[in-house]
C-alpha positions in Angstrom: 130.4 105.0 99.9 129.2 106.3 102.7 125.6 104.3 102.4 124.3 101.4 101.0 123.1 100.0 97.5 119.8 98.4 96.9 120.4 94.9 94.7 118.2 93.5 92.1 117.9 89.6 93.4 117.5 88.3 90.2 120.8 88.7 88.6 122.5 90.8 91.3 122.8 94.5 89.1 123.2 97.4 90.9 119.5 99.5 91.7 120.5 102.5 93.1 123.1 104.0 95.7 122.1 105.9 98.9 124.3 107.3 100.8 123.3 107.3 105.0 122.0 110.8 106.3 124.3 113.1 108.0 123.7 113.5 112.0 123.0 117.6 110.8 120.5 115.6 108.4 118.7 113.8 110.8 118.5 116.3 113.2 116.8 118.6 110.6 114.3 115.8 109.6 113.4 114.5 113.6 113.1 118.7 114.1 110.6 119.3 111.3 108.7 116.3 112.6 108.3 118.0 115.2 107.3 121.3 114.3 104.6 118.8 111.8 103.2 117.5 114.9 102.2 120.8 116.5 100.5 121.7 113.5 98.8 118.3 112.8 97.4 117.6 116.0 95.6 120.8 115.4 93.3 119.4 112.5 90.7 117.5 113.0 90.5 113.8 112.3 88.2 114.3 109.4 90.4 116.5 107.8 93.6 114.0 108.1 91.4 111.6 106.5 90.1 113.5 103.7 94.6 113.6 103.1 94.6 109.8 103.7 91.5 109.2 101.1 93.7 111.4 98.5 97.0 109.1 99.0 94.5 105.7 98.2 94.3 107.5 94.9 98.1 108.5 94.4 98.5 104.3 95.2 96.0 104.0 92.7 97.2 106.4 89.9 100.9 104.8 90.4 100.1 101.3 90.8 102.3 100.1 88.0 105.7 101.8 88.8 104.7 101.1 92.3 104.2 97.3 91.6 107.4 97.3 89.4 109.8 99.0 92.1 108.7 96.0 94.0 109.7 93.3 92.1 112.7 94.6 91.3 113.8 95.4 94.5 113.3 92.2 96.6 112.2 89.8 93.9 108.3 89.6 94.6 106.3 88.1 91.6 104.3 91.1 89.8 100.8 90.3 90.3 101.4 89.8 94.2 103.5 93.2 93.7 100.4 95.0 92.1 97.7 93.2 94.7 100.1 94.7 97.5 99.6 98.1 96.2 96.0 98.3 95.6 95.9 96.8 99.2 97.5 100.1 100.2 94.9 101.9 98.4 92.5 100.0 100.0 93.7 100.9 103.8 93.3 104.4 103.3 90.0 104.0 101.8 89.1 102.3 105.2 91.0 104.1 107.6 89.4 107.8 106.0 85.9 106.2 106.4 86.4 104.7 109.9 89.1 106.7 111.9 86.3 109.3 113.0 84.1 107.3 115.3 86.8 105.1 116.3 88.9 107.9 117.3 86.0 110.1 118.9 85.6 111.8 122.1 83.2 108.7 124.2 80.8 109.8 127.3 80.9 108.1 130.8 77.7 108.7 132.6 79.3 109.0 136.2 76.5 110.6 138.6 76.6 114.0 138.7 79.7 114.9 136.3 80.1 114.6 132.9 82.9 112.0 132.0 85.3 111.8 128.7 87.5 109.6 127.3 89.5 111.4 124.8 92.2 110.1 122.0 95.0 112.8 121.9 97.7 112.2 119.3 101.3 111.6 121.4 103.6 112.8 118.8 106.1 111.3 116.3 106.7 107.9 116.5 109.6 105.8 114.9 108.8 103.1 112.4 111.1 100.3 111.3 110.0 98.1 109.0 111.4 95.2 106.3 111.7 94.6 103.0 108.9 91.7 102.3 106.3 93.6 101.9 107.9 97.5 101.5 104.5 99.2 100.9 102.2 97.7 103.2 104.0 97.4 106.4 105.3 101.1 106.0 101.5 101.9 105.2 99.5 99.8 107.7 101.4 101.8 110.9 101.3 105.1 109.3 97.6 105.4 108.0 96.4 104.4 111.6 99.4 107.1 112.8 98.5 109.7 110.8 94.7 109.8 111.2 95.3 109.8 114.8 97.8 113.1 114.6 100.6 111.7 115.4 103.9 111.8 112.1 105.6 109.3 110.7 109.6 108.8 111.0 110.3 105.9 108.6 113.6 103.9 108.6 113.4 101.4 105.8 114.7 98.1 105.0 118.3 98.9 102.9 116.8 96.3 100.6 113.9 98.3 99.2 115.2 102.1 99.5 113.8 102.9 95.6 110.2 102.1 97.5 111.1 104.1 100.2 111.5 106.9 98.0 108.4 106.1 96.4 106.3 106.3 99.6 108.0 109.5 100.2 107.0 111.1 97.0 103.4 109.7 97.1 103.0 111.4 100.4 103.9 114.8 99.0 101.6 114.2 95.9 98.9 113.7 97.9 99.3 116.9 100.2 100.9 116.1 103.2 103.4 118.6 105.1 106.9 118.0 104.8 107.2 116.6 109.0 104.5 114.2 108.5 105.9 110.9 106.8 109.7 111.5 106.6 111.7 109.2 105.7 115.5 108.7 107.6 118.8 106.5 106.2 121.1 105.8 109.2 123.4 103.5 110.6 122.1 101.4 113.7 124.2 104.5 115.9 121.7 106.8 115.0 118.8 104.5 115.1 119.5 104.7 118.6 119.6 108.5 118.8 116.2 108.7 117.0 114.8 106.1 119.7 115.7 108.0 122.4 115.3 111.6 121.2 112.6 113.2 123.1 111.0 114.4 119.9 109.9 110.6 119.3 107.2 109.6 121.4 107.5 105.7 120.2 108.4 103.2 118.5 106.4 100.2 115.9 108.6 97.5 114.7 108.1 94.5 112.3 111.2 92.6 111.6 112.8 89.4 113.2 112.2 88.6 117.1 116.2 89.8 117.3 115.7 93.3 116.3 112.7 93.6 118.1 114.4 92.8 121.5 117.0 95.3 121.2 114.7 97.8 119.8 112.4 97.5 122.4 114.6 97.6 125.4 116.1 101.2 123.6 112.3 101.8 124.0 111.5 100.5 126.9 115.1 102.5 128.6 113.7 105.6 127.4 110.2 104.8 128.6 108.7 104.7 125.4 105.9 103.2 124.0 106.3 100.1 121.5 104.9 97.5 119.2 106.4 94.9 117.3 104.9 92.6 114.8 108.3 89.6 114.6 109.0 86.2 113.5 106.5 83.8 113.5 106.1 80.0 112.6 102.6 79.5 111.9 101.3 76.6 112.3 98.1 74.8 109.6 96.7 72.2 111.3 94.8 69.7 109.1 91.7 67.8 110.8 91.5 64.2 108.9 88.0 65.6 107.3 89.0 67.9 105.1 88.8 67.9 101.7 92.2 66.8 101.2 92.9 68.5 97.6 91.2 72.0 98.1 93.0 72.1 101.6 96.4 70.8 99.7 96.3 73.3 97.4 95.3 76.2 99.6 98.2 75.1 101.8 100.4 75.5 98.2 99.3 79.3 98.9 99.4 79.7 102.0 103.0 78.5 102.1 104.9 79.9 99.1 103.1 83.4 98.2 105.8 85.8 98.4 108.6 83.1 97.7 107.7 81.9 101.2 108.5 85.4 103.1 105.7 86.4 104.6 105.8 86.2 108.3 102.1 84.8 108.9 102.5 82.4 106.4 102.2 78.5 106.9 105.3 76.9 107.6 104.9 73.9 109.9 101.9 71.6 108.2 100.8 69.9 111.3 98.3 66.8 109.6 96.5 63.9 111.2 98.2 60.8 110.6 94.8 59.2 109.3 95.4 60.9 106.3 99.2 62.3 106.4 100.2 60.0 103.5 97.5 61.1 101.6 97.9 64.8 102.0 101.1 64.6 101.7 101.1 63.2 98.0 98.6 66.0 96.7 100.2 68.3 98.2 103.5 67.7 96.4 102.1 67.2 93.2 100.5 70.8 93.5 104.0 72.1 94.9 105.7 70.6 91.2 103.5 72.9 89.2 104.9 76.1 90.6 106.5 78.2 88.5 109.6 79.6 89.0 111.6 82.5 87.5 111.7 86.5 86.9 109.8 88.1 89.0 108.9 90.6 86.5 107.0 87.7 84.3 103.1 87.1 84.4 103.6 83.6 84.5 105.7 83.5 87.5 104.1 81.9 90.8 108.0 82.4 93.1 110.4 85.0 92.4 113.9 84.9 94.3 114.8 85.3 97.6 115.6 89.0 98.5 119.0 88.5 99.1 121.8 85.9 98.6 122.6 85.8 102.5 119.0 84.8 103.3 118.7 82.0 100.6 121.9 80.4 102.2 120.6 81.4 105.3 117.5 79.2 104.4 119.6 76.3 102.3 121.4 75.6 105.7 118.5 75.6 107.7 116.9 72.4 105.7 120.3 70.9 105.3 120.2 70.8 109.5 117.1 69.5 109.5 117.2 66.9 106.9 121.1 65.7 109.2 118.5 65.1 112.1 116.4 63.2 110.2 113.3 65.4 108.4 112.8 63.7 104.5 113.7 65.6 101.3 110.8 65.0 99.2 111.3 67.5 96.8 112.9 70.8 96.1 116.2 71.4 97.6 119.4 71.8 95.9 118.5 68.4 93.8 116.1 70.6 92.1 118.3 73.6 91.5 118.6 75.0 87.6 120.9 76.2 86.4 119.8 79.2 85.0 118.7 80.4 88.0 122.5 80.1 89.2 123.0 84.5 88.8 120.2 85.1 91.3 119.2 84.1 95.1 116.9 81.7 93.5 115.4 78.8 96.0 113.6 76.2 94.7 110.3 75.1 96.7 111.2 72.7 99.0 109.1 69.8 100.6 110.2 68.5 103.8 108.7 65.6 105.3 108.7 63.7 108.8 109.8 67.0 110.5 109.8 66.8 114.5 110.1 69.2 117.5 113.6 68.1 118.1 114.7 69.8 114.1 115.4 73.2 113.0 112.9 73.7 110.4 110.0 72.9 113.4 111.9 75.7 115.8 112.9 78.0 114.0 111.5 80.4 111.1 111.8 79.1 108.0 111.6 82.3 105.7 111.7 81.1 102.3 110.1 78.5 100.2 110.5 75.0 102.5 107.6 73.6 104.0 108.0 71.2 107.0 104.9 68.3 107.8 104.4 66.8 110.5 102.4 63.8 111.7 99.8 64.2 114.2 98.1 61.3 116.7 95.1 63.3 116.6 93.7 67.0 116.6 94.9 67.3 120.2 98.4 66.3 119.3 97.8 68.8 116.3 97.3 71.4 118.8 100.0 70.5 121.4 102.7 70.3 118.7 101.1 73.8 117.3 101.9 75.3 120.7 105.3 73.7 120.5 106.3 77.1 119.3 108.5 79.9 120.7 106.0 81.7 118.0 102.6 83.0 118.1 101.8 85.2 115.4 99.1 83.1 113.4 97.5 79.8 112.6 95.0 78.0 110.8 92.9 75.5 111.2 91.4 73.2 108.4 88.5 70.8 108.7 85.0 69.4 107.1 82.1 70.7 108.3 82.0 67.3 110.6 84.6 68.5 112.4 83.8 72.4 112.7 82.8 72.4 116.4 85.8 70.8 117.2 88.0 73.3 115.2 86.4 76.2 117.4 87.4 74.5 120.4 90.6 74.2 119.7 91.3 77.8 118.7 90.4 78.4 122.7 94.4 76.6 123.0 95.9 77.9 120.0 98.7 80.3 121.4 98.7 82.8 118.7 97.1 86.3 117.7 95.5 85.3 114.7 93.8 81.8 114.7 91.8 81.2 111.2 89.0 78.1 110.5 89.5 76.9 106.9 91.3 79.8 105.5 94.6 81.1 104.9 96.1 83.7 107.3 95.4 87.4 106.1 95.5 91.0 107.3 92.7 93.7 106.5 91.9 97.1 107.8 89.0 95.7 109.7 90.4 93.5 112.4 93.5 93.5 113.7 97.3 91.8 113.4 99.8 90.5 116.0 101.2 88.0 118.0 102.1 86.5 121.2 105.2 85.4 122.8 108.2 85.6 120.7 106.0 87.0 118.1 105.8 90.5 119.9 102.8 92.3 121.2 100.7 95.4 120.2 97.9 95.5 117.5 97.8 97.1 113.9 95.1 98.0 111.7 91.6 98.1 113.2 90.2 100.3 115.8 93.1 99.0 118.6 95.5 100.1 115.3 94.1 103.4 115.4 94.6 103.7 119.3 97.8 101.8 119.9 99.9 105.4 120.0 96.7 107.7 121.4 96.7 109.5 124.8 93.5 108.0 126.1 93.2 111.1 128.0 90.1 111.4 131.0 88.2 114.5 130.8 86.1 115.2 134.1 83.7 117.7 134.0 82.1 118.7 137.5 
């Protein structure tokens, strides 16, 4: 065939078949974007939100089916499934209530003339985004593209096409003209086409820090706008203060939600040494009373990986690690069961006594393996936090002793997110993105809303 097949990660069955789109096809779809966009920009931005506050309620009304898709599709556990979709909800909620004044005209008094700064929608821009999370990453580019006028050409993970098709139809349920969120299956070919067709004004990207080079130089050849959200390696630093279980078992969280793939999630657990032994222990004991199986169950805490090639992607990267010397302190394949053998099942892995000089501290570790690391002191905390070809998002957890010093140290941390005693999260409200290798750009908030915005000067004399 002609196309590809989504896979259910559990016990490897056959989902669904989609065959790619036809060059004809595409040119049809990129056309009618088009024609969407001279017709969008037209309306104002409180009518594009009172469309945006009606999809929250499609989420809402579909949650279930929604949720289930999900799970079966890349193997996420069902009540982080269901929490993903009422987050989608959520964003439109937020984005209809705030896109107005953050998107409206602003006045420069400049002596004698009267000054504007105007945000003018650009056109349709290009999203590509993965399979961990299929709803939310789709929905936290659009709802800030659409708002500001400008449509929506998805290409979607292969992994999670069934969602894909679900966004699609929620879009038309909820009003929206065919052009405005339309949805494209091609081979990397015609990915290039789309990027430099001169219908697309721009591209967003999340996805690893490999395709976002290549898609951003097709950008940046075409002189096109782009932003990518990649890898990242995020960093929780732990101050010797801390409540050592509550910060143990938020680091449980913070590392394995998702089966580990989340790309702001902890993955290197940078800890004082005064108490590295002692974290150490509670944290393992917490990381034994995970629950592992079928996604689809209530009781489930990690699902599988989304694919077999990833979880032996992942089983390589800690053998690596553990040849230059890290410790296997749980997890592994010592740990493996056997009925878990049909699926891309992982089991959560403990490494200990990583250093700078093994994989699991370079590279992203996208699965369920944790890597501590000992620390001289919060300073060495910090230099081996910025040790990182990654900058995405950190953390930072202390006692309230200590709190002052946390804040100074964020001033150093090299990433876009950097969070005091709390796990790394995205909401509407602020904003999401990295530094270095982690890409560059902003989604969600008001620099969300204006990342693909003429910010066009109006003078007035």
């Amino acid at each position: 065939m002609n196309g590809t097949s989504t896979i259910n990660p559990v016990d490897g069955t056959i989902l669904g078949r989609f065959p790619f789109d036809s060059e004809a096809a595409l040119e049809e779809k990129l056309e009618l974007a088009h024609e969407a966009f001279l017709q969008w920009r037209e309306e104002s931005v409180e009518r594009r939100c009172e469309r945006l506050k009606k999809l929250g309620s499609v989420f809402r009304k579909n949650l279930e089916p929604m949720a289930q898709m999900v799970s079966r599709e890349m193997g996420k556990p069902i009540r982080q499934s269901r929490a993903e979709v009422e987050k989608c909800a959520s964003l439109c909620d937020w984005v209809s209530i705030n896109a107005p004044a953050f998107l409206a005209d602003e006045e420069i008094d400049f002596k004698t003339a009267r000054v504007q700064v105007c945000y003018r929608p650009l056109g349709p821009v290009f999203t590509v985004m993965p399979w961990n999370f299929p709803f939310w990453q789709v929905m936290r580019a659009a709802a800030s593209l659409l708002a500001g006028g400008n449509p929506v050409v998805l290409k979607h993970a292969s992994q999670v096409l069934g969602c894909a098709h679900m966004l699609t139809e929620a879009f038309r349920e909820a009003g929206f003209e065919p052009g405005l969120f339309t949805h494209v299956h091609v081979d990397h070919k015609l990915s290039e086409k789309i990027i430099s067709d001169r219908r697309i004004v721009g591209v967003t990207v999340t996805g690893s820090t490999g395709a976002g080079r290549k898609i951003s130089a097709l950008a940046g050849a075409s002189l096109k706008k782009s932003v990518l959200e990649l890898g990242g390696s995020d960093a929780f630093i732990v101050l010797k203060d801390c409540d050592i279980d509550f910060v143990a078992g938020e680091a449980v969280t913070a590392r394995f939600q998702n089966t580990g793939q989340v790309c702001i999630a902890a993955k290197r657990f940078i800890i004082e040494e005064a108490i590295f032994d002692s974290f150490r222990e509670a944290f393992v004991e917490k990381v034994k009373r995970l629950s592992i199986g079928d996604p689809l169950l209530e009781t489930s805490d990690l699902g599988p990986m989304a694919r077999h090639d990833l979880r032996d992607e992942l089983r390589l990267q800690v053998e690596k690690s553990i040849a230059l010397g890290a410790k296997l302190i749980f997890g592994g394949t010592k740990n493996e069961r056997q009925d878990l053998k049909p699926g891309s099942f992982f089991m959560p892995t403990v490494l200990s006594e990583v250093s700078p000089k093994m994989v699991s501290f370079n590279e992203e570790m996208f699965g369920p393996v944790a890597s501590l690391v000992r620390a001289k002191d919060h300073d060495h905390a910090m230099e081996l936090a910025n040790q990182s070809a990654f900058g995405l998002c950190g953390s930072i957890w202390c006692g309230p002793n200590s709190m002052e010093t946390a804040l100074e140290l964020t001033k150093r941390f090299e990433v876009g997110g950097a969070f005091i005693n709390k796990i790394p999260f995205t909401d509407p409200a602020f904003p999401v993105g990295g530094v270095k290798e982690s890409g560059f750009g902003r989604e969600l908030s008001g620099l969300g809303l204006r990342e693909f915005m003429n910010v066009q000067t109006v003078w007035r004399g």
